[in-house]
TIPA-461193 format. One record per residue (C-alpha): residue number from 1; x, y, z; residue in three letters. Coordinates in steps of 0.001 Angstrom, whole numbers. Example, Ala and Ser with C-alpha at 12.3 -4.5 7.8 and 13.67 -1.06 7.14 Angstrom:
BEGIN
(1 (12300 -4500 7800) "ALA")
(2 (13670 -1060 7140) "SER")
This chain:
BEGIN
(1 (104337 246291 44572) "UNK")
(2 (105275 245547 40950) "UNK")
(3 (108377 246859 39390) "UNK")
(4 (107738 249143 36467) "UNK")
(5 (108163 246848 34170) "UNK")
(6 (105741 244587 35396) "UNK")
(7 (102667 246721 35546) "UNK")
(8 (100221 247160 32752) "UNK")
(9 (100866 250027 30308) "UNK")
(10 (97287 249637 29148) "UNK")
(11 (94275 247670 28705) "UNK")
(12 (91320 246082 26588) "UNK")
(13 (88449 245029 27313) "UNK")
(14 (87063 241427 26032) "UNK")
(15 (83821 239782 25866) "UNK")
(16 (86115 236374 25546) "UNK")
(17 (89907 235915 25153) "UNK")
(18 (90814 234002 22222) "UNK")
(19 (92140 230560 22405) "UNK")
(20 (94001 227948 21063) "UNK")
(21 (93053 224311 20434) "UNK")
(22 (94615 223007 23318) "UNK")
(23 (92415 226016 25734) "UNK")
(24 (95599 228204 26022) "UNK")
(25 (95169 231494 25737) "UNK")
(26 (96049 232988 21655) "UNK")
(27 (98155 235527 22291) "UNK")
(28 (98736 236271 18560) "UNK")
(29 (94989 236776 18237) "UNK")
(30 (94493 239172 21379) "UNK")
(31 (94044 242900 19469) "UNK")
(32 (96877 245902 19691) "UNK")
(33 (95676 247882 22507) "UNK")
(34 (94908 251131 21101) "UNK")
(35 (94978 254883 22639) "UNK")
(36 (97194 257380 23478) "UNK")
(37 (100604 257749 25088) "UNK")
(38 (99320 258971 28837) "UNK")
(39 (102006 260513 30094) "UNK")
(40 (102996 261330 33962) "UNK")
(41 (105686 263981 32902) "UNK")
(42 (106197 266494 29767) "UNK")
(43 (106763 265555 26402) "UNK")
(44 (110173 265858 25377) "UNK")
(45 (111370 265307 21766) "UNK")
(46 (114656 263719 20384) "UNK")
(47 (117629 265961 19934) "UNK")
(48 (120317 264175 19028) "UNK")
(49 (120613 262066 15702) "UNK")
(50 (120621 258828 18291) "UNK")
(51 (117935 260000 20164) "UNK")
(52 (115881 260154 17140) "UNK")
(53 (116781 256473 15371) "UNK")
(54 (115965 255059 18870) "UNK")
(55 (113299 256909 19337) "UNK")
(56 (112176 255437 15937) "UNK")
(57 (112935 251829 16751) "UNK")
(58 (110734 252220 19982) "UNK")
(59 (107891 253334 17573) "UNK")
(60 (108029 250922 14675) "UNK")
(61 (108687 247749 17228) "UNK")
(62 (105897 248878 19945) "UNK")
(63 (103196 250426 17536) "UNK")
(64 (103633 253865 18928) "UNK")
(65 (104138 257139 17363) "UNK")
(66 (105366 260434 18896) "UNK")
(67 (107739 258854 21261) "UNK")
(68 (109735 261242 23620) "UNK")
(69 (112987 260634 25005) "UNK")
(70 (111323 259745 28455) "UNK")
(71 (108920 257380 27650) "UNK")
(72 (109143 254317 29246) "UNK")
(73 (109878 251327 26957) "UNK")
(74 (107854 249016 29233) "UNK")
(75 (104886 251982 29924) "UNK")
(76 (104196 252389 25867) "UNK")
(77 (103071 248472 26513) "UNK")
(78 (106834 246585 25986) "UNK")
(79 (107334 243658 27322) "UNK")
(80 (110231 240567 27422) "UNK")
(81 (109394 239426 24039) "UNK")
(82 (109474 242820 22126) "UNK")
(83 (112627 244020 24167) "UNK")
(84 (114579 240982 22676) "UNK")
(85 (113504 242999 18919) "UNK")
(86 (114586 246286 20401) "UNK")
(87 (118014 245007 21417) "UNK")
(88 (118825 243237 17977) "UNK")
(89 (117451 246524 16155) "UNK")
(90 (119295 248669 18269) "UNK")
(91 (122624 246262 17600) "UNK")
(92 (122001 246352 13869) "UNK")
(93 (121582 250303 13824) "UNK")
(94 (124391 251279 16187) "UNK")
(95 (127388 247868 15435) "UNK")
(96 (127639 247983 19271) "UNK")
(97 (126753 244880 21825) "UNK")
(98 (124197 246167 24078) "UNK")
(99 (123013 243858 26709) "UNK")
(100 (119163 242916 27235) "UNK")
(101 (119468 243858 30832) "UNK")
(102 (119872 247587 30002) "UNK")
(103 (116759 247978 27887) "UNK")
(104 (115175 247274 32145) "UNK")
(105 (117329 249539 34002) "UNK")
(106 (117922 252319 31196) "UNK")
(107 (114358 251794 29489) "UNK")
(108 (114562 255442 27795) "UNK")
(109 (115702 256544 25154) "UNK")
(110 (117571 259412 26568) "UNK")
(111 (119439 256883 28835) "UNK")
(112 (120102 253878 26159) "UNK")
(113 (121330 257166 24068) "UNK")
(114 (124054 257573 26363) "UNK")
(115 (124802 254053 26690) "UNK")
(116 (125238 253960 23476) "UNK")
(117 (127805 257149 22989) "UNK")
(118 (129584 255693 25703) "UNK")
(119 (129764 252232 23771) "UNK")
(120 (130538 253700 20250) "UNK")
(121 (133942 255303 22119) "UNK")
(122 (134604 252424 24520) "UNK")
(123 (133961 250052 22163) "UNK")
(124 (133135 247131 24711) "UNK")
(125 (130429 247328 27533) "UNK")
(126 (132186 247039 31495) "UNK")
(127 (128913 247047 33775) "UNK")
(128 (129870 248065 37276) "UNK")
(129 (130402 245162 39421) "UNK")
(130 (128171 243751 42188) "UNK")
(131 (129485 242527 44993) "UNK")
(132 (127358 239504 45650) "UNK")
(133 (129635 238754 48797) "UNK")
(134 (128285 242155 50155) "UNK")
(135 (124545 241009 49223) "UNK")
(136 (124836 237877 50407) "UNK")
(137 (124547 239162 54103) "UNK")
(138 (121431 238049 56310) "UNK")
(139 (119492 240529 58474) "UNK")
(140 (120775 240655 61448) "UNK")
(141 (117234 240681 63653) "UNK")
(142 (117304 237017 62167) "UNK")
(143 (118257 235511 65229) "UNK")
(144 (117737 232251 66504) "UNK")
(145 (119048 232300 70287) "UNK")
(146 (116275 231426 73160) "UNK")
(147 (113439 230401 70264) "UNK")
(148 (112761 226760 71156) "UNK")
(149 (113234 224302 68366) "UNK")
(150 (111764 220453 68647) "UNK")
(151 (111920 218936 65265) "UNK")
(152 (108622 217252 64480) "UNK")
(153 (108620 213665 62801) "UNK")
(154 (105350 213865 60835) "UNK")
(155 (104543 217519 60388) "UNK")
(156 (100704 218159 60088) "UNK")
(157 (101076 221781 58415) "UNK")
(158 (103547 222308 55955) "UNK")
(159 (104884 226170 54347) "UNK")
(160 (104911 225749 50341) "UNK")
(161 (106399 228532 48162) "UNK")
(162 (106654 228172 44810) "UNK")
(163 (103761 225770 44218) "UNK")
(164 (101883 227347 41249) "UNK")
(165 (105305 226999 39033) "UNK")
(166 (106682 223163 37002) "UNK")
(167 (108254 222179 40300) "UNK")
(168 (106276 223147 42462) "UNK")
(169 (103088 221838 41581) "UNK")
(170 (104774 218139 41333) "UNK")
(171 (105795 219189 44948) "UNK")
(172 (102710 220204 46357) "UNK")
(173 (101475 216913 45153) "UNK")
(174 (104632 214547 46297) "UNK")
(175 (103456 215962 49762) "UNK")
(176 (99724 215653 49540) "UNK")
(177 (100728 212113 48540) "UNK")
(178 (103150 211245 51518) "UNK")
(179 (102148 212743 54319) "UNK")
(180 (99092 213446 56304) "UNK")
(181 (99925 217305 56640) "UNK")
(182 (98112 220477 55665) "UNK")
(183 (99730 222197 53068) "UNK")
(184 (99804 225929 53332) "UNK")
(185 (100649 227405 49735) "UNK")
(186 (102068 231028 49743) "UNK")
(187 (100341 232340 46216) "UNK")
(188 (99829 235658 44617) "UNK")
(189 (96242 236651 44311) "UNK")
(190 (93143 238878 45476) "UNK")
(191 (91594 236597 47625) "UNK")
(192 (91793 233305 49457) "UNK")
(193 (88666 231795 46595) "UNK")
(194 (90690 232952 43503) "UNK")
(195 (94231 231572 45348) "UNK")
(196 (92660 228216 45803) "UNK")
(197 (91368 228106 42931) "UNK")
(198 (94726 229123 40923) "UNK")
(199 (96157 226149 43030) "UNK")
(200 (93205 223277 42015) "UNK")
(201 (93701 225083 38278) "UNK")
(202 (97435 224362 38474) "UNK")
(203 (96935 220387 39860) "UNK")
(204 (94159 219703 37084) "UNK")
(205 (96390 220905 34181) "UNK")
(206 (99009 218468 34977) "UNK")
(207 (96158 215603 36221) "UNK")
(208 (97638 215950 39711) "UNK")
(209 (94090 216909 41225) "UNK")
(210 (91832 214550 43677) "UNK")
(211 (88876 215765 45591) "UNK")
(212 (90733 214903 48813) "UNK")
(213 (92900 217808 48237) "UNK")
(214 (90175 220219 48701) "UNK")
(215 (90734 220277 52860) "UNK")
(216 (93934 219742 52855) "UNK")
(217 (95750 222835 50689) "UNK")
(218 (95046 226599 52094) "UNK")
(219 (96536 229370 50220) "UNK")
(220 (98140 232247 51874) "UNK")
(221 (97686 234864 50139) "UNK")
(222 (100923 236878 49790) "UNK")
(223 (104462 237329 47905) "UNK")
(224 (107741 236818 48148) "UNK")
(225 (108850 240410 47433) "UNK")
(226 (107051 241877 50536) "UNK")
(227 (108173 241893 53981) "UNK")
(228 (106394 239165 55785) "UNK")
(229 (104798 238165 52419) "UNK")
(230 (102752 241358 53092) "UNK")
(231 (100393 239671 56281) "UNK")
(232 (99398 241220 58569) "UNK")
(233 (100937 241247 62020) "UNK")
(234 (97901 238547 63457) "UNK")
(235 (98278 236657 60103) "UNK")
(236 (101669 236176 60447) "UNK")
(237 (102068 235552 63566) "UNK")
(238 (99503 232668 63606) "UNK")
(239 (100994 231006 60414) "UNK")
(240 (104359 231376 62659) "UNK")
(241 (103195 229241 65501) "UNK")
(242 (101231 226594 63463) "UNK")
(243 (103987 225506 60633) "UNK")
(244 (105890 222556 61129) "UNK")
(245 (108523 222608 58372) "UNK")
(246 (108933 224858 55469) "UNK")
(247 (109754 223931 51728) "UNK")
(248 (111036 227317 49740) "UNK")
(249 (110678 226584 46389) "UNK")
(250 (109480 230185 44815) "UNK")
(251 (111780 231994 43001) "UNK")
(252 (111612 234089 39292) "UNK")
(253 (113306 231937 36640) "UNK")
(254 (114246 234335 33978) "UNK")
(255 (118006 234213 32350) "UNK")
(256 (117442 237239 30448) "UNK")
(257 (116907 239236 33222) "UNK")
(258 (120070 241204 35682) "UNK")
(259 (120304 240450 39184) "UNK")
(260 (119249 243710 40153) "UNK")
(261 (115706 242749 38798) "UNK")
(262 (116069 239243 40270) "UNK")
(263 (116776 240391 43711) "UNK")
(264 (114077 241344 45606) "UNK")
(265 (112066 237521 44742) "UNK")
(266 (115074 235383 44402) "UNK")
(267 (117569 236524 47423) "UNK")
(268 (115436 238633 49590) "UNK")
(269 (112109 236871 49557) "UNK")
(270 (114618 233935 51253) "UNK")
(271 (115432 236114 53626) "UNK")
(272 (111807 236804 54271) "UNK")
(273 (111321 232795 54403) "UNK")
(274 (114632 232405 56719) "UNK")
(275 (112796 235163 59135) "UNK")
(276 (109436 232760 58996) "UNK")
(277 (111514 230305 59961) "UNK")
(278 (113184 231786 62966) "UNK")
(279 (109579 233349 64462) "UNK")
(280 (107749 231824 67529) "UNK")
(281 (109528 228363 66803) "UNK")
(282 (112449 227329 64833) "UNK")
(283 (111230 225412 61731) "UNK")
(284 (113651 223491 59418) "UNK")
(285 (113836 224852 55876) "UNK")
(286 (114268 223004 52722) "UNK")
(287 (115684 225137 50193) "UNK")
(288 (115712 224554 46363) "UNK")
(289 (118668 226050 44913) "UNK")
(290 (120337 225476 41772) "UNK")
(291 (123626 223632 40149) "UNK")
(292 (123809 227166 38465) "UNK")
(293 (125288 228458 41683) "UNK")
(294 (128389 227183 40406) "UNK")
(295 (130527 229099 37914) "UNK")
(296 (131325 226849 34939) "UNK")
(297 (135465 226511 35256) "UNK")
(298 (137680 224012 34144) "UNK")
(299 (137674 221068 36035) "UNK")
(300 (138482 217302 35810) "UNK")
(301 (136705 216956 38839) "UNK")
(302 (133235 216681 39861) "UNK")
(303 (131670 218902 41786) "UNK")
(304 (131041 217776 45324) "UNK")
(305 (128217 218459 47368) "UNK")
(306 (129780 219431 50506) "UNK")
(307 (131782 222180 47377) "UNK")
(308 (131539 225896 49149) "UNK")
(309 (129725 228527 47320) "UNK")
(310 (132802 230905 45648) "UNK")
(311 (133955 233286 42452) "UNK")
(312 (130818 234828 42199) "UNK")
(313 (132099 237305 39851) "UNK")
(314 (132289 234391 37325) "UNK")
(315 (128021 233458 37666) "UNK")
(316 (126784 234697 34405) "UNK")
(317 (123524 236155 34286) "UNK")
(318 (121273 237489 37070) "UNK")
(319 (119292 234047 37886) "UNK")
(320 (122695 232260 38311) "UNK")
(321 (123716 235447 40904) "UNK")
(322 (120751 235589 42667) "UNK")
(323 (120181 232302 43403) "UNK")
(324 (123697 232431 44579) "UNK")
(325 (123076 235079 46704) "UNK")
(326 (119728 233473 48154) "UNK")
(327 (121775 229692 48854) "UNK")
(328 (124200 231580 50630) "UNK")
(329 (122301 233492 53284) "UNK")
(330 (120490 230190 53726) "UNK")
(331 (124382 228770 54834) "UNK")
(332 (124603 232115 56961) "UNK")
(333 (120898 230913 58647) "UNK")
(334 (122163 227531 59364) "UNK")
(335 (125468 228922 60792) "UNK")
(336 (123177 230919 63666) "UNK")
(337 (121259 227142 64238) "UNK")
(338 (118443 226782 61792) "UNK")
(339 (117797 223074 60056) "UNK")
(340 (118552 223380 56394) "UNK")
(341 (118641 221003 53739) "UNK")
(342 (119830 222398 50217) "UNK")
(343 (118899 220847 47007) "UNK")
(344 (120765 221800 43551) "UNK")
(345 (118989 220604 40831) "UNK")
(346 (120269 220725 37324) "UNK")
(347 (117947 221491 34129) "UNK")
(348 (114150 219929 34989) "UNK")
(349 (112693 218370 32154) "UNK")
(350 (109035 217033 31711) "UNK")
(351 (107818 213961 33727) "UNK")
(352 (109138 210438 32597) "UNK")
(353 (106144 208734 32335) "UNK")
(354 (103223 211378 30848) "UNK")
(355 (105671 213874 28764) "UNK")
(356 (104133 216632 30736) "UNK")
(357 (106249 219642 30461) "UNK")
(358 (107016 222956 30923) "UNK")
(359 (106489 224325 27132) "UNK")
(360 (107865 227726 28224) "UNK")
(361 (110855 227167 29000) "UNK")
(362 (113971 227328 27617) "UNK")
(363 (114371 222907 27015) "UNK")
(364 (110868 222705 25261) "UNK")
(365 (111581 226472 23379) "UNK")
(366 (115144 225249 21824) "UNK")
(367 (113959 221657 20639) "UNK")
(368 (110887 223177 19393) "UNK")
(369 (112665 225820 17828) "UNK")
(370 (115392 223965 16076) "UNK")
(371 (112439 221563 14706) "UNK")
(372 (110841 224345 13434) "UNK")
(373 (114333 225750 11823) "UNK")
(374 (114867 222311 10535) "UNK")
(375 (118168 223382 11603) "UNK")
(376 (120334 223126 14936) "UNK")
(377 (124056 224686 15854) "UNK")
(378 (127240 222678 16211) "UNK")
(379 (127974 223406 19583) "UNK")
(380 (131544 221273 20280) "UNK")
(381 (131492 219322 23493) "UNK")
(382 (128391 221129 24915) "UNK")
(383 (126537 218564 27252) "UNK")
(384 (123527 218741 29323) "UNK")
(385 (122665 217518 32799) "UNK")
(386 (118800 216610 32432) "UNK")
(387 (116506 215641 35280) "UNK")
(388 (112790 214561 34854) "UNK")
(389 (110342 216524 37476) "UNK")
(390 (109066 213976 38811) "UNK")
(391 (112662 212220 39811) "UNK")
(392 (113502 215716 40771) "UNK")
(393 (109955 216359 43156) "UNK")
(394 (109782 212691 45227) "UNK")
(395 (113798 212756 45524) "UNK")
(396 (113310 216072 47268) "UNK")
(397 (110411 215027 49360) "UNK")
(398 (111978 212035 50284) "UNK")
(399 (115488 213096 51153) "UNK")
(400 (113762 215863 53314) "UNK")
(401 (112330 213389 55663) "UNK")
(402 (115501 211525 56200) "UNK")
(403 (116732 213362 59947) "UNK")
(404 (120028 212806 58570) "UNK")
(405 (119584 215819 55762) "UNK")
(406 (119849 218588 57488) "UNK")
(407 (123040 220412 57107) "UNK")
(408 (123120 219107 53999) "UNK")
(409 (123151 219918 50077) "UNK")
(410 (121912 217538 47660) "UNK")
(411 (122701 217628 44339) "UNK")
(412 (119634 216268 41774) "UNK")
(413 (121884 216222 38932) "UNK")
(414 (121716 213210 36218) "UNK")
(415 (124767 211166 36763) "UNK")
(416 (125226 211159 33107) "UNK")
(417 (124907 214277 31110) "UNK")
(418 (123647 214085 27594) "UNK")
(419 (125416 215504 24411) "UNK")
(420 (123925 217691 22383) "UNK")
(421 (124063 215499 19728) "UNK")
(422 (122607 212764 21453) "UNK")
(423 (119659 215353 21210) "UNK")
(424 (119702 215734 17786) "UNK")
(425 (119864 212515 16997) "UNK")
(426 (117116 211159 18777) "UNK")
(427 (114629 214048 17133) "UNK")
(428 (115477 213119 13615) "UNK")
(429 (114971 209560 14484) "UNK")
(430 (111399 210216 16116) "UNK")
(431 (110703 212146 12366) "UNK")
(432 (111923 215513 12347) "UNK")
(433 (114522 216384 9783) "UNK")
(434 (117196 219348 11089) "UNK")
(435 (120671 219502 10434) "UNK")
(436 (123323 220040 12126) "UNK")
(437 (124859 223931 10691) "UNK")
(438 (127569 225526 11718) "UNK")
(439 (126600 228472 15012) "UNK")
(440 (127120 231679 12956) "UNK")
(441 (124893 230298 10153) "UNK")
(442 (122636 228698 12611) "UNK")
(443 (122189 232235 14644) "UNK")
(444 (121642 234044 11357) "UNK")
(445 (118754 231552 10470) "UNK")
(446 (116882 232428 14192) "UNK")
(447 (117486 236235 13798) "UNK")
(448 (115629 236103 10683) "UNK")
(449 (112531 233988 12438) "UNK")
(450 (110942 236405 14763) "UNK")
(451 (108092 234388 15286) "UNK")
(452 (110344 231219 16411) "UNK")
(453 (110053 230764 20134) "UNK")
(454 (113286 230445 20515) "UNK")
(455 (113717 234206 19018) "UNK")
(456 (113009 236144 22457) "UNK")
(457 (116521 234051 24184) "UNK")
(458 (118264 234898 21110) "UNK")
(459 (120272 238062 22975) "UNK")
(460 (121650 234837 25293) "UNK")
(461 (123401 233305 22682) "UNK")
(462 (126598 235341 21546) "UNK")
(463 (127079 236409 17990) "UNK")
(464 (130517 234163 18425) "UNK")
(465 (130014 230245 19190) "UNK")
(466 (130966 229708 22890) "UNK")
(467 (134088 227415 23957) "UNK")
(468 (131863 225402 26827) "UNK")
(469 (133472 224324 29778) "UNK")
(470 (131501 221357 31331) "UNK")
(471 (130805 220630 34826) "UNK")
(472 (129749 217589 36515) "UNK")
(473 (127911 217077 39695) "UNK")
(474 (128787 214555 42241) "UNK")
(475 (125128 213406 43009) "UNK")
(476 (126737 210823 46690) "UNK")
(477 (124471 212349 49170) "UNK")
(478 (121642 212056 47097) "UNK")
(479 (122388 208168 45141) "UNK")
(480 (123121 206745 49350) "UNK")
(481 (119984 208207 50668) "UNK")
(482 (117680 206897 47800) "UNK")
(483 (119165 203488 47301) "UNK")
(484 (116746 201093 47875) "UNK")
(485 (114292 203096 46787) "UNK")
(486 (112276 203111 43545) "UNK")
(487 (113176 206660 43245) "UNK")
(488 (116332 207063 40545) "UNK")
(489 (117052 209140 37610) "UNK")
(490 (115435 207787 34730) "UNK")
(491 (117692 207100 31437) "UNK")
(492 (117771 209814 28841) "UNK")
(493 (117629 208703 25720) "UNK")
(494 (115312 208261 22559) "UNK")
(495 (112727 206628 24849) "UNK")
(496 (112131 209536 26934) "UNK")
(497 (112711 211738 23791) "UNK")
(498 (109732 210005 22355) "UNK")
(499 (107874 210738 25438) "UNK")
(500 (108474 214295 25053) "UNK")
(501 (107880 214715 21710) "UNK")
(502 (104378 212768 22491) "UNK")
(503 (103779 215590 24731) "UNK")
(504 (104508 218259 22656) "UNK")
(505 (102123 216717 19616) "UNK")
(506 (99390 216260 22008) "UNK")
(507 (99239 219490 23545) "UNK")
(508 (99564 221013 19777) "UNK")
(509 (102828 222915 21203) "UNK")
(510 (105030 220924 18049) "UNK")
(511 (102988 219930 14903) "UNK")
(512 (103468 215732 13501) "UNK")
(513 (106207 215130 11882) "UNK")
């Protein structure tokens, strides 16, 4: 079951969608959806002088009129992209910080309302605190005592979550490549045809597919959020006795979203993986986590990969928490006897040697955007650890079949970070002219470009330039395992840049310089 949010306020019906050159769908070209408010409850009108400028805002940025102070933000057809314009309008109205995540849980105007009197007086926003030690607890009918475990050297059938997403398709293919195994693909969809064919859809568009994958990948159709992925008791059962090992890769990757909204795919569909893993037969788990799972402190000292997970109440942002939450029931699994290997990357780029990327996310969004600018902030001794998907997908694969792993977290971090500037450089040398403004002046020049992809994460980037505190990741485990291997970081610099950029021209996501 959806959350609110997530469900359809209203629909229209197409002969065709409209595209774009490259066969993406044109979302700027796909018409208003027209009608009526339908409402489940009576119509209530604003009150209060707040009431009614908010009520106003929700109008003039959704394309509504008449909107009571019920209405759900997300029912009158809001979404991610049009809450980040609510936020700075409600910001510019009111001279009060209001965080994104609140326009989710408080998406009415009768409840932001509130917020908002309580902000005026306050004059700072306190959320109340989650104890993530408290969520981090794993079900206790998770229980591993008398269910016979025999670790099997060459599994033939293999659990997949996460394999529709960037890292999960490379590893769906790393394992159709390396092994001999049946890979069973936990996907969302109607029906086993449309899940398999969402999976062959997903291989072609990176040129991962090959006929000989047609026998070999079955999707199971189900989801994280549900309890036993929402099987039935037969299905379940049987999928229970016939996998061998289990790579959990699925997880929501939003870092605009709370952890409240996070929860239920990131931390408890774990759980529901960890409870796979303990049914019938005990089958060792390889988890992908996150280097976010570390709160970014002062420290002249890399962190190690044996580190514990601590300080939660540093994480910022519900993807960091969650995934917290999530790597540390998978500790709390291994602690009652289940195999578990943990692997942290850091931020996945596109692949090394085709440019392929993900042009969604943040990376691609923020050197697209600051192209498009011709402009990008002065951010003082901000570095980032990047890691090409490909390095990322065969290190994984190939660490997991080492016997030695289990117990084990890996970190798939670059051993050198890049500087921003190193960034910078490398685009104006490859043709694009931006320079290099101070972050105020830099912010107020993205506020003012709502149609800059970058616009929608603007709410993540404070109206005062952060003082960054950098971490780095001891990668040991990871660089012992894989030497004498071909697999290895690959270099970033202008080279891979170019790459990239290639990428970005070809696929029409970034015009030619």
């Amino acid at each position: 079951q959806l959350p609110e949010y997530m469900v359809p306020s209203a629909f229209v019906t197409l002969d065709t969608l409209p595209l774009t050159p490259n066969g993406k769908v044109d979302h700027k070209a796909l018409p208003t959806p027209y009608g009526t408010i339908i409402r489940e409850h009576e119509y209530v009108a604003p009150h209060t002088t707040n009431e009614e400028i908010i009520a106003n805002i929700f109008a003039e940025v959704l394309g509504v009129q008449n909107v009571g102070i019920y209405d759900n933000f997300f029912e009158l057809g809001g979404h991610s992209l049009i809450a980040t314009q609510l936020i700075l309008r409600l910001r510019q109205s009111f001279e009060v910080e209001i965080p994104l995540r609140e326009v989710f849980e408080s998406p009415n105007v009768y409840d932001l309302a509130k917020l908002i009197e309580h902000l005026v007086i306050e004059k700072d926003y306190t959320s109340e605190p989650i104890d993530l030690e408290a969520e981090a607890r794993l079900d206790q009918d998770i229980q591993l005592s008398g269910t016979p475990i025999q670790l099997v050297e060459k599994p033939q059938s293999i659990f997949l979550t996460g394999a529709t997403g960037f890292l999960g398709i490379y590893l769906l293919h790393e394992l159709l490549q390396t092994t001999s195994a049946t890979i069973y693909c936990l996907v969302r969809s109607v029906d086993l045809v449309s899940g398999r064919q969402r999976l062959e859809s997903k291989l072609r568009s990176y040129n991962l597919w090959h006929e000989s994958f047609i026998s070999r990948i079955i999707p199971v159709v189900g989801d994280l959020v549900n309890r036993r992925f929402g099987l039935s008791t037969i299905e379940y059962d049987t999928l229970a006795e016939k996998i061998d090992v289990i790579y959990h890769n699925g997880a929501y990757v939003n870092h605009l979203w709370s952890y409240n909204l996070l929860k239920q795919v990131n931390a408890m569909g774990t759980q529901e993986v960890l409870r796979l893993a303990s049914k019938i037969k005990i089958k060792p788990v390889h988890y992908v986590s996150t280097v976010g799972v570390f709160p970014t402190r002062q420290s002249s000292q890399p962190i190690i990969e044996s580190e514990t997970l601590s300080h939660p109440q540093e994480l910022q942002g519900g993807y960091s928490q969650s995934k917290w939450v999530a790597e540390k029931i998978v500790w709390e699994a291994a602690n009652r006897g289940l195999p578990v290997s943990i692997y942290r990357p850091s931020r996945i780029t596109g692949h090394s040697q085709t440019g392929m990327s993900n042009l969604e996310d943040l990376f691609s969004r923020f050197v697209k955007g600051c192209i498009l600018l011709k402009s990008a902030p002065i951010l003082n001794n901000f570095r980032d650890n990047l890691v090409p998907v490909d390095y990322v997908s065969r290190a994984i694969v190939h660490l997991s079949q080492q016997n030695n792993s289990f117990g084990k977290a890996f970190h798939l971090a670059n051993p050198e970070s890049t500087p921003l500037s190193n960034i910078y450089n490398w685009i104006r040398l490859l043709g694009y002219p931006i320079e290099e403004i101070d972050y105020d002046h830099w912010r107020s020049r993205m506020m003012k470009d709502t149609e800059n992809p970058l616009y929608p994460y603007l709410v993540i980037f404070p109206q005062v330039a952060p003082e960054f505190q950098w971490l780095e990741y001891d990668c040991h485990n990871v660089l012992s395992v894989l030497a004498g291997t071909d697999i290895e970081p690959p270099k970033v610099d202008k080279k891979l840049f170019r790459t990239y950029i290639s990428y970005f021209n070809d696929r029409e996501f970034l015009e030619l310089p």
